[in-house]
C-alpha positions in Angstrom: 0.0 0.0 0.0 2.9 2.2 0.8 3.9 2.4 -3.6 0.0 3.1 -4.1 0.2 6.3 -6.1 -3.5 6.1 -7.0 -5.4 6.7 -3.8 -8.1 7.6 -5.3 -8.3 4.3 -8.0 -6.8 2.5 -5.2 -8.2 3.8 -2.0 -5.6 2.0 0.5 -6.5 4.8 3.0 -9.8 2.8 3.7 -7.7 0.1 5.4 -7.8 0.8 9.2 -7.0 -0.8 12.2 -9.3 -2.3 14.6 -7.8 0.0 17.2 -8.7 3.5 15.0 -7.2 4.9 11.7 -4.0 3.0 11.7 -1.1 4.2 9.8 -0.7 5.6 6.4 2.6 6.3 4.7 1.8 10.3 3.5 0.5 10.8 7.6 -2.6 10.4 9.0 -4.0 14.3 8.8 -3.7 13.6 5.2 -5.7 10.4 5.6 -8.2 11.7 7.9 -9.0 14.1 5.3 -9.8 11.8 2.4 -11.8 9.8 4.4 -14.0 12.7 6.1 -14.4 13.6 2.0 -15.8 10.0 1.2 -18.2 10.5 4.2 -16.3 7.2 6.1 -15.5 9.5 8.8 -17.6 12.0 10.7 -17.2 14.0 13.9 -18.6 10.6 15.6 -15.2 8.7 14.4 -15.1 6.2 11.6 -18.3 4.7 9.9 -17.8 0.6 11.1 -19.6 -1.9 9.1 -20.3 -4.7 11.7 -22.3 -7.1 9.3 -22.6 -7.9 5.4 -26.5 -6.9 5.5 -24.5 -3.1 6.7 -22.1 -3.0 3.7 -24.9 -4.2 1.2 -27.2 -1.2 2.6 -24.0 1.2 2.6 -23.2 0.4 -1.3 -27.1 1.4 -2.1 -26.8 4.3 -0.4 -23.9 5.4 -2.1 -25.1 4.6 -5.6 -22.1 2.4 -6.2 -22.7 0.6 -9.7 -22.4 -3.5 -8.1 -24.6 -6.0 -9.2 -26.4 -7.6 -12.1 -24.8 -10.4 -14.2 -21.1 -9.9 -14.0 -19.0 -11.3 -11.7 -17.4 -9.6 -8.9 -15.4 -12.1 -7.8 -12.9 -13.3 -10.5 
């Protein structure tokens, strides 16, 4: 994740640690800040999907384009 030089393509900021934010290699102020754009992270502290019924209803909020016949998976 460190070499990602799409973070936007490639959001490695998304990875956190169980503990809080975790680490990111361009600093954490930095990281904070894209994930308080993509709405992951509000003044109540990070957005935690507990359960896959959570992410499903967080991708159809977002509008994300996922589903019909293709396949996600490989």
């Amino acid at each position: 994740m460190r070499t990602n030089k799409c973070l936007i393509v490639v959001p490695c900021h998304r990875v956190v640690s169980a503990k809080g934010l975790g680490g990111f290699s361009r600093g954490l102020v930095f990281k904070e800040k894209l994930l308080r754009l993509e709405g992951a992270l509000g003044d109540e502290g990070l957005r935690v999907i507990r359960s896959i019924e959570e992410f499903w209803r967080v991708v159809e909020e977002s509008g994300a384009a996922i589903g019909g016949d293709e396949d996600l998976w490989g």
